[in-house]
N, C-alpha and C positions, 0 to 999 in steps of 0.2 A: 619664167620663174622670177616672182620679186625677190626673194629669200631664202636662193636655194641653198640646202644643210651641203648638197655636193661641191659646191662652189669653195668650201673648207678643205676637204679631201687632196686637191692635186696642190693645194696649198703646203697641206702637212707633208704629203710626199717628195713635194718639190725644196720644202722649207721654202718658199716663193711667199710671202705673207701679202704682199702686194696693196698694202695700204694706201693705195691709187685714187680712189673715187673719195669726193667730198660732198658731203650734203648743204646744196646749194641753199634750197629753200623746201619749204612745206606746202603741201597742199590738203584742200579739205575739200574732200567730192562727197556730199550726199547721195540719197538717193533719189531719183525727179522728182519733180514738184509741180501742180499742177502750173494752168497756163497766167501768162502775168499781161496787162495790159500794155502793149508798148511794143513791146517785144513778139515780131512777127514768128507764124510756124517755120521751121524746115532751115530760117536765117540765122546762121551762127553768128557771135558777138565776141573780140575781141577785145576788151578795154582794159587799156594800157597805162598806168599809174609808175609814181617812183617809188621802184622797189616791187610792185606787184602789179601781177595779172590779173586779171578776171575773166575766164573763157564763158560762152551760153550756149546751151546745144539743145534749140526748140524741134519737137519732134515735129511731124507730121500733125497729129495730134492735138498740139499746143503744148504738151507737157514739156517739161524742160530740165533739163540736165547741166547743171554749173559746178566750176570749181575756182576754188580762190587761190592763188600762187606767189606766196609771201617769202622774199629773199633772208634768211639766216641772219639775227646781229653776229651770233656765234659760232665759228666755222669748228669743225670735228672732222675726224677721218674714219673713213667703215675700216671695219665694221664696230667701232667703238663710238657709236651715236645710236641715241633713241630709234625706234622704229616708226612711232608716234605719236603723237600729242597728248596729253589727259584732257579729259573733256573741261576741265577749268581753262585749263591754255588753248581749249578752242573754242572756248565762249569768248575770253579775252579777245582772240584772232579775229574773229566773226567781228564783235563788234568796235573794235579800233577801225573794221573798214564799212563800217555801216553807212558813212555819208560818199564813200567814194560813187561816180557817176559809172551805172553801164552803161543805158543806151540811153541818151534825150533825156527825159524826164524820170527814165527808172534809176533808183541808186540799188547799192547792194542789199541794204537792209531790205528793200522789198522782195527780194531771194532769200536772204538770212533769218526773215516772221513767218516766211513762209513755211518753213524747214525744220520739223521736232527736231528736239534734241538728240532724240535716239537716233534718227536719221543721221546724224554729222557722225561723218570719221576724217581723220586727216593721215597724210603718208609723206616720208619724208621721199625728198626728191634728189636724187646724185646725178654726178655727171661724170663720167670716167668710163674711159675703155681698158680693160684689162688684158693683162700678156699672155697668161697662160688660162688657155681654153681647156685643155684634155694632159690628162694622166693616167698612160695603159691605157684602158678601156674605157673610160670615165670621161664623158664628154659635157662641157657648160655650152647652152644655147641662150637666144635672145637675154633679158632683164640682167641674167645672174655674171653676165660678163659686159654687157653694152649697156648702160644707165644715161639715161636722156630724160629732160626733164619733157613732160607731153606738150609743148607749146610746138613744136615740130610737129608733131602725131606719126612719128614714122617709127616708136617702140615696138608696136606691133608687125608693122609689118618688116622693119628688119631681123623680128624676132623670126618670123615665118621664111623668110630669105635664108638665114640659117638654119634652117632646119630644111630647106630643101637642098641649098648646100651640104649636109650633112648625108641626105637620102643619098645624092649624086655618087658621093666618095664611099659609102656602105656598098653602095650596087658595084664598085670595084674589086670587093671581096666575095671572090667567089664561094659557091659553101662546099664545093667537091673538091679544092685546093688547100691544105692545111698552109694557114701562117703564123709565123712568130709574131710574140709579143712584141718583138723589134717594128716587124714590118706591119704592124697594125698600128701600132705608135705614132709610125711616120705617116701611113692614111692620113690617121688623125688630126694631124699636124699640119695636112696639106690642106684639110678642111678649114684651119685660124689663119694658113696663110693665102686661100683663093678672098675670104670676106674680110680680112685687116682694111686693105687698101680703103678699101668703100669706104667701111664703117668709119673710119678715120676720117673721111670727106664727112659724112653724113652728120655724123658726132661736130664737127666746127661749124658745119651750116644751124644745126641744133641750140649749139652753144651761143652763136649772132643774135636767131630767132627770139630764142631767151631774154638775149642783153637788152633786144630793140622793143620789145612786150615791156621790160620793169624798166626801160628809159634809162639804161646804166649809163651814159653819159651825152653831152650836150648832143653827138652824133648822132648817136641811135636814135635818140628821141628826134631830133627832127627827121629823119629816113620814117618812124615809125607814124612820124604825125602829117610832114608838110610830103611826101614821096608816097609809101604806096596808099594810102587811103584814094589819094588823085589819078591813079595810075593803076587803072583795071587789070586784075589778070596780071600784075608783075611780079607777083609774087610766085605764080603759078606757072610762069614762063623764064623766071628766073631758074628757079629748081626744079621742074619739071626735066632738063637734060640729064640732071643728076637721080632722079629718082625710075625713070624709065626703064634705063638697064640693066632692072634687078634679075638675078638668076632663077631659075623654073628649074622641075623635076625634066635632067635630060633624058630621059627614059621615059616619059608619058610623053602623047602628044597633045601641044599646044591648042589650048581652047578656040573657035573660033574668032574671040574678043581681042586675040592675040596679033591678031592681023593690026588692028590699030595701035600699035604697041610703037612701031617703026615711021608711023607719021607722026606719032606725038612723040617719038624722044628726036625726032630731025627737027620739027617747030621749034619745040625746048629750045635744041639746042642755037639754035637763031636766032632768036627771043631772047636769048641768054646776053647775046652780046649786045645786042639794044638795049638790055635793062643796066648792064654794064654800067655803058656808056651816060644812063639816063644820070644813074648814081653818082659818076666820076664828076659829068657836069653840074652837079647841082650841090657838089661838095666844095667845087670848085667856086662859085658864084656864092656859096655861103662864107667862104673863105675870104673870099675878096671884100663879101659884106664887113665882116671883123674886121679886116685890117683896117678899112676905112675909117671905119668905127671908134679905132684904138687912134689910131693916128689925129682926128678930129678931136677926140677928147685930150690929147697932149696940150 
């Protein structure tokens, strides 16, 4: 739920106002658009600007699915921030990034001629984990309590993590057993405290992904430009440990696909400490470059 009305509810009851989450930046996802020269089928495109993103998501097909991901001049607190753009301020958007480069030869305006104007909507983008999930009965899942901006892509499916979470600690309530409002409270409660811990991981790995996409400073951008562009699969073996041992309905049994579940989160987790390490050294030797650098120019 991007906007859920319930997400208000345990607020009023709790008087908990939780004006936590801030809208980073905006984004503008049309609807696809045919296919574009340059830009191969099936190959996603990340390009990474200061201050913004540019994601490409080429179908099978050729058609293609883009969104633009522009950092905030002016920062606001939810729920007292626009929802989303008027279409004046997404024409401006659009074309202030008309010459930035996506892939080779294509810039964005060849996506943005592409694209009626009916087509464009833009959404504002938050980042903030929220405290209180449930009041009584009244339970928030995925969007309306975990706000990620999509350069991760893990909204949905942490959204679906909780809610199998959710399924888990329901099927503890039996229906031939009355209980109190107390002790369904606390159910409820143990379902914000099995998925904090993660989300909380998952949420700073997000929040990186973000910083190293809009080049927020001299570090990111180069991790973003000179590290994994050259370095296959580090990004996938980086967080791959961390995304692997998400929760399943423990009452259904496990699909057969499941079975690969356990070699790819032991890889991850392997892989993890090499990509560590690839980082630590190449921060290091970028480091050593500066001082040299500073010191020569004295």
């Amino acid at each position: 739920m991007l906007h859920a009305g319930a997400r208000f509810h345990p607020e009023r009851v709790t008087q908990d106002q939780e004006k936590g989450t801030t809208p980073r930046g905006v984004q503008l996802h049309p609807r696809p658009i045919g296919p574009i020269a340059g830009i191969k089928p099936t190959e996603q495109v990340i390009s990474c600007h200061k201050d913004t993103s540019i994601l490409v998501f080429p179908g099978k097909d050729g058609r293609i699915g883009w969104g633009l991901i522009a950092k905030l001049s002016n920062a606001c607190i939810y729920p007292d921030c626009p929802r989303r753009l008027s279409p004046e301020e997404i024409q401006v958007m659009g074309e202030s990034a008309a010459d930035l480069q996506v892939y080779r030869d294509v810039r964005f305006r060849d996506l943005w001629e592409r694209t009626a104007p009916s087509a464009r909507a833009s959404t504002m983008l938050h980042e903030g984990l929220f405290e209180t999930w449930s009041c009584g009965r009244i339970v928030c899942v995925g969007h309306s309590i975990s706000k990620m901006t999509p350069n991760f892509a893990q909204g949905a499916n942490t959204a679906i993590e909780g809610a199998a979470v959710l399924a888990n600690v329901l099927c503890e309530l039996s229906p031939l057993e009355a209980r109190s409002e107390h002790e369904i409270a606390a159910l409820l409660h143990n379902y914000s405290r099995r998925q904090l811990k993660r989300l909380q991981i998952i949420h700073a790995i997000s929040e990186s992904v973000t910083r190293v996409h809009t080049r927020a400073n001299w570090m990111r951008k180069a991790l973003g430009r000179y590290v994994y562009p050259y370095v296959p699969g580090l990004a996938l073996r980086t967080f791959g440990g961390v995304i692997a041992p998400a929760p399943y309905l423990e009452y259904a049994p496990l699909p057969r696909r499941a079975a690969e579940l356990a070699a790819w989160k032991c890889s991850g987790n392997k892989s993890a400490n090499a990509a560590k390490w690839i980082c630590v050294l190449f921060i290091a030797l970028l480091s050593c470059t500066l001082w040299y650098a500073i010191r020569a120019s004295e």
